[in-house]
C-alpha positions in Angstrom: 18.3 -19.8 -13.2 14.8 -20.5 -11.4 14.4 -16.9 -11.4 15.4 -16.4 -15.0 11.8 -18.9 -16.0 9.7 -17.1 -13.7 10.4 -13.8 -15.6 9.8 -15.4 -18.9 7.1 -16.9 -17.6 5.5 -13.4 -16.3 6.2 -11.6 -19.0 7.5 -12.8 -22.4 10.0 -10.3 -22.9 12.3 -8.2 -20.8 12.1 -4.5 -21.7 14.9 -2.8 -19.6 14.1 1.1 -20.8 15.2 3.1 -18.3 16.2 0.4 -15.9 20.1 0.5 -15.6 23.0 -0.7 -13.4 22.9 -4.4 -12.2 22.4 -4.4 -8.4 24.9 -5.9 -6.7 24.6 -9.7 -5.2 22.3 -9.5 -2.4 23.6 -10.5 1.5 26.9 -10.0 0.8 29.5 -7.8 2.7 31.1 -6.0 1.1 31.7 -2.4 2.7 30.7 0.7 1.3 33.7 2.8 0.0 32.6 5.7 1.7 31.5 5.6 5.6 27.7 7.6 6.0 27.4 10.9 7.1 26.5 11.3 10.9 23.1 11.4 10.4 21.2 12.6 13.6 17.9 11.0 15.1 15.0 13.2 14.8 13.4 14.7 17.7 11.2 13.1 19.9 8.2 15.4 19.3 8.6 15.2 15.7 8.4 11.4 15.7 5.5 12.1 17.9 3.7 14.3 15.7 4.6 12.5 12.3 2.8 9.1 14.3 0.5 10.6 15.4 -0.3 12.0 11.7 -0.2 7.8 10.5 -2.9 7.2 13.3 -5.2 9.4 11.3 -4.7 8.4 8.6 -5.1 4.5 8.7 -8.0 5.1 11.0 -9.9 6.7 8.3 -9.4 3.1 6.2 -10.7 1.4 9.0 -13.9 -0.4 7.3 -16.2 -2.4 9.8 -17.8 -4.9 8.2 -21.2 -5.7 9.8 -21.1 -5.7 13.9 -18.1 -8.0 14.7 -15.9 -8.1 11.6 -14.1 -5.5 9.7 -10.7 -4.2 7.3 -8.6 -2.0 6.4 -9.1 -0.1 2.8 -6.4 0.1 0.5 -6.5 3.9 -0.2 -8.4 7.2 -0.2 -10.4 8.2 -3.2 -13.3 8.2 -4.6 -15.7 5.7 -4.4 -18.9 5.4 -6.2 -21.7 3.2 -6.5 -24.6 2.6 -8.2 -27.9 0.3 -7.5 -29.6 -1.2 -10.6 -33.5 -0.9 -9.7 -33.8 -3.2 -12.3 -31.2 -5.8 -12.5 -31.3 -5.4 -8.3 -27.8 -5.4 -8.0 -24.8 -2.8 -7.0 -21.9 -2.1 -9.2 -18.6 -0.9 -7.5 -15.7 1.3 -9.3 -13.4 -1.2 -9.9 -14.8 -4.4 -9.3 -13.5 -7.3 -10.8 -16.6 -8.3 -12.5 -18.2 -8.7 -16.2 -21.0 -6.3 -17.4 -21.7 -8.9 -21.0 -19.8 -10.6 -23.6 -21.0 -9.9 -27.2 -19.2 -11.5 -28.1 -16.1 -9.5 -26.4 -16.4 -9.3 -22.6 -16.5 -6.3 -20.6 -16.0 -5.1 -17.3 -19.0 -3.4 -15.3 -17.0 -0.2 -14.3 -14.6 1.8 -16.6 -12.9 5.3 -15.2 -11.4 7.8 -17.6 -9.6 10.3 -16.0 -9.5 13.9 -17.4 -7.9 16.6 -15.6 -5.5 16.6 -12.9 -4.9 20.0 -11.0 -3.4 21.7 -7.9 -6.9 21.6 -6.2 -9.6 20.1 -8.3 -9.4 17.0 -10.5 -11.8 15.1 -12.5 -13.1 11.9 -14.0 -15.7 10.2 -16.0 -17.2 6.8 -14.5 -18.9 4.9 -17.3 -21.0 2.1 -15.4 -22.4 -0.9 -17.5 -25.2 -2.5 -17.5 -26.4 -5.6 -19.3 -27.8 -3.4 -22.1 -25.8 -0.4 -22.3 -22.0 1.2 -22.2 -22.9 4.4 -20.0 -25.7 3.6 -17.6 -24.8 5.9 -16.3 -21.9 8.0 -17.7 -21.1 10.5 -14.4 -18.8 13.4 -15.1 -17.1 13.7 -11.4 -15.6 16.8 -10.4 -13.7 17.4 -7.1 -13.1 20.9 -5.6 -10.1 20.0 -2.5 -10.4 23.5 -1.8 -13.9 24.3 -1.8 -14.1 26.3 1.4 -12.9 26.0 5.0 -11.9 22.5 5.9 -14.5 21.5 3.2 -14.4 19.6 -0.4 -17.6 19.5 -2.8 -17.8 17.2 -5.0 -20.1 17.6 -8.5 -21.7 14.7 -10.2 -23.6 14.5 -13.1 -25.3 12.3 -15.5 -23.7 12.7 -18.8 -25.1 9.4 -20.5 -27.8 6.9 -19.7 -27.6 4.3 -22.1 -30.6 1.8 -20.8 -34.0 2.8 -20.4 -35.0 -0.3 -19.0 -33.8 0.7 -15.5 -32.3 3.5 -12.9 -29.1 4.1 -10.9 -29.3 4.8 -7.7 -25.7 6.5 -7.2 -24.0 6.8 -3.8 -20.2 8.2 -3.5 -19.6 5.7 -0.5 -22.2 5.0 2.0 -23.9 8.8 1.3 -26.7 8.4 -1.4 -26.5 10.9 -4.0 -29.5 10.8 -6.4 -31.2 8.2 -9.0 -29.8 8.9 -12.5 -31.6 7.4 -15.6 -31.9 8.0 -19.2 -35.1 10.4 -18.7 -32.6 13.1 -16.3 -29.4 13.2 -18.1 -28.0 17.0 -17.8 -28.8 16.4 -14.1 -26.1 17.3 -11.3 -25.9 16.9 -7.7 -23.3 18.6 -5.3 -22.1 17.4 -2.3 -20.2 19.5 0.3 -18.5 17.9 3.0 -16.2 18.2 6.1 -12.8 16.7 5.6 -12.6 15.5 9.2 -15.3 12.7 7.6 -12.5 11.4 5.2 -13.7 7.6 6.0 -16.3 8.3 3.3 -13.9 8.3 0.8 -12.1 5.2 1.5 -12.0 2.7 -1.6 -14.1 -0.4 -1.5 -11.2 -2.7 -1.9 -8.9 -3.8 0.7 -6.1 -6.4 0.9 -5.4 -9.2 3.5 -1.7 -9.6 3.8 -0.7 -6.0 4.1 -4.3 -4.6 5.1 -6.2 -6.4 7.3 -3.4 -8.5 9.1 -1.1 -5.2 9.3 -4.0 -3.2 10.8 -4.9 -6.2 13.2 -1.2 -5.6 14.3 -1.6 -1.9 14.4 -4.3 -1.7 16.9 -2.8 -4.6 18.7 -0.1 -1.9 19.6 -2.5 0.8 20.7 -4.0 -1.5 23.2 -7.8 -0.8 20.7 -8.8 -4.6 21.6 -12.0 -3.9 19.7 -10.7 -3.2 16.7 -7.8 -5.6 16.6 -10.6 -8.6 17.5 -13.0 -7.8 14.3 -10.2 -7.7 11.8 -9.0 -10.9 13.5 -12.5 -12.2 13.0 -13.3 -11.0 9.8 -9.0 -12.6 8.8 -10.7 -15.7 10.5 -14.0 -16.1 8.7 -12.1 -15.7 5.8 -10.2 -19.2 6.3 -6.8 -16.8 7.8 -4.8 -17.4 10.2 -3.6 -13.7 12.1 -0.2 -13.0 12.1 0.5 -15.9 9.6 1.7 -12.9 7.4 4.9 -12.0 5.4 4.8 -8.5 7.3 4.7 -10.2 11.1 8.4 -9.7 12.1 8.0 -5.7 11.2 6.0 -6.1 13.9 7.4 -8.2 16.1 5.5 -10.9 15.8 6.0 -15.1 14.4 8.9 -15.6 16.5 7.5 -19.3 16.6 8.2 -19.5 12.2 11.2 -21.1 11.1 14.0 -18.8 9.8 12.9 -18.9 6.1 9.2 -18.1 6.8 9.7 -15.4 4.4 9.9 -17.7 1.6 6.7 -20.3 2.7 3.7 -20.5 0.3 1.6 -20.5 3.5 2.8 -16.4 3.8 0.5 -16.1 1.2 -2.7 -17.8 2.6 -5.1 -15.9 0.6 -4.4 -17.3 -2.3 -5.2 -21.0 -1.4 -8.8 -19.7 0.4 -12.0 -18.8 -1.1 -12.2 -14.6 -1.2 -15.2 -13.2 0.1 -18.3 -12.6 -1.6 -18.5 -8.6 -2.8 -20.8 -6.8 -0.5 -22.5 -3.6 -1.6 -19.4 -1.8 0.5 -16.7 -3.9 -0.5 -14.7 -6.1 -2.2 -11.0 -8.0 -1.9 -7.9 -7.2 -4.0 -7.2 -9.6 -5.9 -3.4 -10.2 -5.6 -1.2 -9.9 -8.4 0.6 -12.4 -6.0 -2.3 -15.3 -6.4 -3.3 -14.1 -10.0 0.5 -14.7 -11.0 1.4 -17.7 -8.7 2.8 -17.8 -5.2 6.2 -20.2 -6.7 6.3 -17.8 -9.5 6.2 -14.4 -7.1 8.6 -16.1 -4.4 11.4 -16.9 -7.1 11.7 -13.5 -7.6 11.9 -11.9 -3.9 15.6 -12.6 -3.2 17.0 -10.2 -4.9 14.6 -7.8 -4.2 15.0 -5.9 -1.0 12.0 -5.9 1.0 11.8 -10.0 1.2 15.6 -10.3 2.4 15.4 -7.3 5.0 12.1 -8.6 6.6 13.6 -12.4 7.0 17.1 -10.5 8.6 14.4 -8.9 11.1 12.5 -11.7 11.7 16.1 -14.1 13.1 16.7 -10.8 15.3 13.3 -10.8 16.8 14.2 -14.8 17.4 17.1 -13.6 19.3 20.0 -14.3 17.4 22.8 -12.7 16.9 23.6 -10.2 13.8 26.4 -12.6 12.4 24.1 -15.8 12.6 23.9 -17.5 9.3 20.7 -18.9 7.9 19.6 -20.2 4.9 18.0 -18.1 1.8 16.5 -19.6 -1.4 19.9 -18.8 -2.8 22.6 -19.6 0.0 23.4 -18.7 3.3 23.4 -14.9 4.8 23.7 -13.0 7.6 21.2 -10.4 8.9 24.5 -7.9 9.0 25.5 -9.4 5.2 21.5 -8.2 4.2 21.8 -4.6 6.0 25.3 -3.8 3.9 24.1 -4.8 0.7 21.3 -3.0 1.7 23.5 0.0 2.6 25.5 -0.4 -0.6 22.1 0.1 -2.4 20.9 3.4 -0.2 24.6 4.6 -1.2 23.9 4.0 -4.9 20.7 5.7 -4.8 21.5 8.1 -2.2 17.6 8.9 -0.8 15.9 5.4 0.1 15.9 2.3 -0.9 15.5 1.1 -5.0 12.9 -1.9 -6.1 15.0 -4.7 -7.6 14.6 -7.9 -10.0 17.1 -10.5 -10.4 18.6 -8.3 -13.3 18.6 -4.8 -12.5 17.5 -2.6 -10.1 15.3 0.8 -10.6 17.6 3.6 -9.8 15.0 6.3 -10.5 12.8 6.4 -7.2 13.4 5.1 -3.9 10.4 2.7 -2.9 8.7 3.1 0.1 7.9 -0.3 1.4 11.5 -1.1 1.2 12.9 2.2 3.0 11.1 1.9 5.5 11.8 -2.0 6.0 15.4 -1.2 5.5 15.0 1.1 8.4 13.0 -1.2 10.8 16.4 -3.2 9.9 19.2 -0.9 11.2 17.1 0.5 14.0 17.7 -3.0 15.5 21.2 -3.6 14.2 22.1 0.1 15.4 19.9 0.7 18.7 19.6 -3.0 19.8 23.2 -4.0 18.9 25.2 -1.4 19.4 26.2 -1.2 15.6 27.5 2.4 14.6 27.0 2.5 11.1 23.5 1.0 11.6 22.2 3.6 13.6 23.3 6.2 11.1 21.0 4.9 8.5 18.2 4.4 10.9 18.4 7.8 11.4 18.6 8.8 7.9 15.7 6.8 7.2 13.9 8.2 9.8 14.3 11.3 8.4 12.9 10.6 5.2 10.2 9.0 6.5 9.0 12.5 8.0 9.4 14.1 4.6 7.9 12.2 2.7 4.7 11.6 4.9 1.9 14.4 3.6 1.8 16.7 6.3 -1.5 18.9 7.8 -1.5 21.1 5.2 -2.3 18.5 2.9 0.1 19.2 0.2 1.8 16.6 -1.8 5.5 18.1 -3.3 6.2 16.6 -6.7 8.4 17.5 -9.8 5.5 19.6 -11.6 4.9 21.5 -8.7 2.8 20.9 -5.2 -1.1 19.9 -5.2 -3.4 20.0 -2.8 -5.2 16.6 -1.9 -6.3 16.8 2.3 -8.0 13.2 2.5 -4.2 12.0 2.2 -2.6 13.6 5.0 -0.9 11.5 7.7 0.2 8.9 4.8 3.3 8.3 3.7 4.3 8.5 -0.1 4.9 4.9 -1.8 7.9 6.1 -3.7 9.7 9.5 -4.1 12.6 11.3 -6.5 15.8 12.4 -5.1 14.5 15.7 -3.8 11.9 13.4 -1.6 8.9 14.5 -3.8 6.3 12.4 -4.7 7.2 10.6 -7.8 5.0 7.6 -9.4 6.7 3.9 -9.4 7.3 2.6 -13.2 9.4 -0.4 -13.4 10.5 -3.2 -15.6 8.3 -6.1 -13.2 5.2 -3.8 -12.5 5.2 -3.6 -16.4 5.3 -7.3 -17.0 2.8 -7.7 -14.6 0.4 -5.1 -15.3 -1.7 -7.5 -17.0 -2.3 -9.0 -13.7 -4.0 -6.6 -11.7 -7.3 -5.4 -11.0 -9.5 -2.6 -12.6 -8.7 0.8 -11.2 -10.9 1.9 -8.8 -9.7 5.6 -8.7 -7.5 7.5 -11.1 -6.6 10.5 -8.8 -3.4 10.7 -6.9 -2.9 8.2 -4.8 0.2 9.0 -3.3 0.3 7.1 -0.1 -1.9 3.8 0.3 -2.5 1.5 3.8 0.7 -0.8 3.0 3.2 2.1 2.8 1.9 4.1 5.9 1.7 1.0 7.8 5.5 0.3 7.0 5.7 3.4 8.5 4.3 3.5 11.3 5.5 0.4 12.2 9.5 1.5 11.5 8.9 4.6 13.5 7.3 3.0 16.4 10.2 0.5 16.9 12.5 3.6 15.9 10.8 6.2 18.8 11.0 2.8 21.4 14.6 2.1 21.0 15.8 4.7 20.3 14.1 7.4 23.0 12.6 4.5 25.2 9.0 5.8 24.4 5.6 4.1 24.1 7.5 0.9 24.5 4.1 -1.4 24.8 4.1 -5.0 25.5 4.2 -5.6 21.6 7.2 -3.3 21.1 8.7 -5.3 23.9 8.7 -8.4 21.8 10.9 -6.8 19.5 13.4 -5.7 22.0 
């Protein structure tokens, strides 16, 4: 019951709501009762074109961090800043910081979202000071579709609470205007070119499935530059590359002992010191470390994406489908994982569901896990020869191109399409059964909400650096084994 004290330890109580149907026991194999439809591989040039579509994308996070170090942003948005002349010291939206306790502490940055639309959307930004709530108070509004291949966005000072000092406001590294309580009423527009999207990537990044997936990433495309400074900035940071959860996606840690999935050490980030904030930047603070790595592990079993990524990682070592390893919970197959996995897609019917030890969430298929689950059976099925398993790698596959926002830069949801361009090429981090965007809302996200960070952005943010680099990495190994394309020397580790 280890798993049944880490929930009451995360959360108190368990509120099931809409969360129905308890999963079935994970690495088992039991067959489906219906075989899959024959499912068909999508075209080469559509795999092509849907990569090449990621490659944007995750380029535009790319964040270089001085001359030899950089990361990889978590999202797209929109990230302001202001300068205290005063004070002498930057405030980020979102940061994880204190503005004063009196005697209640608050944080420095607070986002209120007000209207979400088709093509514009909007937002107030209340920045703090020591002295004052609003200082300033900007009212953002965003115009996607402001004129060809351009957005404008309009900011203006609502509030200025503290006369002592100024804002200096930037909306990433572009400086705006200096706000303060003698111009409020003031605006300033800014028009600009969406091919220049890196301006709007957020200030935080991550380090498991950020910077050590994008030093991966370039790895692959042979960009040796790129690769080295998020290795050096992983390295400065007290990491070790590749010593990553995510490694056997992408073929590497064939050295790790079968059950690296479940090591503390996967988690390195929490036992070293995060980086000091810069006036650019900051780390995510993982609900992972804020929680407990023991805690988080007990409850990855039964969830899907853990179990899928250790069945990948003993095939990359070169065993055999019906090898048996051990699990925190028994012994299991990487064929036993990929029909209980199956069993799941059946139930669900469009991806892949996020799971507890109780229940799983039969709403929305999760991203992450779909495409994991993919990576999965594209090695069961094209590697070894398993029927079945390349059915659902195809299926997958599928999905994966639908739900990736294409170059017209419209996102498909339940209320109707909307137009956001910054997030084309990424691929959606959970969708509906009509494979339209729909936002993730489930039973340990809610128990855990307490644990993460300030939002940084309240727009849309429909497709983030983990989920596209699942992706991409799924569909690369899919295009190699399947069509024997752009099968590099890291693809050839996985083979």
């Amino acid at each position: 019951m280890r798993w049944l004290v880490t929930l009451l330890v995360v959360g108190g109580a368990l509120i099931l709501g809409s969360l129905v149907c308890i999963q079935a026991a994970p690495g088992t194999s039991a067959e489906n009762s219906h075989p899959p439809p024959h499912w068909k591989a999508p075209s080469l040039a559509r795999l092509d074109a849907a990569i090449g579509r990621s490659e944007g994308f995750l380029d535009g996070l790319y964040k270089p961090l001085g001359h030899h170090e950089a990361t990889v942003s978590e999202n797209f948005g929109l990230p302001l800043r202001i300068y205290f002349t005063a004070y002498h010291r930057w405030e980020l939206a979102g940061e994880d910081r204190t503005a004063y306790c009196r005697p209640v502490c608050v944080p420095t940055t607070h986002i209120t979202p007000l209207s979400q639309r088709p093509s514009t959307e909007s937002f107030f930004y209340h920045f703090r000071s020591p002295a004052g709530d609003d200082a300033p108070a900007v009212l953002a509004n965003v115009n996607w579709s402001a004129g060809h291949d351009t957005y404008r966005v309009t900011l203006k000072n609502k509030a200025f609470s503290d006369p002592r000092t100024q804002a200096r406001l930037y909306l990433g590294s572009i400086y705006v205007g200096t706000f303060s309580s003698s111009n409020v009423g003031t605006s300033k527009v800014l028009t600009l070119p969406y091919d220049r999207r890196s301006l709007l990537q957020s200030f935080r990044y991550t380090f498991r499935h950020g910077t050590q997936a994008g030093n991966d990433f370039y790895l692959y495309r042979n960009d040796r530059q790129r690769a080295r400074a998020l290795a050096n900035f992983l390295i400065s940071s007290g990491l070790k590359p590749n010593l990553d959860l995510r490694a056997p996606v992408w073929g590497f840690g064939k050295s790790y002992p079968d059950e690296m999935t479940y090591r503390r050490d996967m988690y390195q980030d929490c036992s070293s010191k995060p980086p000091a904030e810069t006036p650019m930047s900051y780390p995510y603070s993982s609900k992972v470390c804020r929680l407990g790595e023991d805690n988080f592990i007990n409850l990855t079993p039964t969830d899907p994406l853990v179990p899928a990524i250790q069945a990948i990682h003993v095939l990359n070592k070169g065993e055999e489908p019906d090898y048996r390893y051990a699990t925190p919970d028994g012994e299991t197959t990487a064929e036993g994982t990929a029909s209980w996995l199956e069993s799941e897609f059946t139930h669900l019917g469009y991806g892949i569901p996020e799971c507890n030890p109780l229940v799983c969430s039969y709403h929305y298929a999760s991203g992450p896990r779909t495409f994991v689950f993919g990576n999965l059976e594209t090695l069961l099925g094209y590697r070894y020869g398993n029927k079945t398993s390349r059915r659902y790698a195809n299926r997958v596959a599928q999905i994966a191109l639908r739900t990736q926002v294409g170059k017209d830069g419209l996102i498909r949801r339940e209320k109707g399409p909307v137009y956001r361009p910054t997030q084309r090429g990424g691929s959606y981090t959970s969708w509906d059964s009509e494979l339209r965007y729909t936002p993730p809302d489930t039973l340990i996200k809610n128990l855990v909400g307490h644990a993460n960070m300030p939002m940084e952005y309240r727009g849309m943010i429909v497709a983030n650096s983990e989920t596209t680099f699942d992706a991409y990495a799924f569909l690369i190994r899919y295009r190699c084994l399947v069509y024997g394309k752009s099968c590099s020397e890291q693809i050839d580790r996985m083979r």
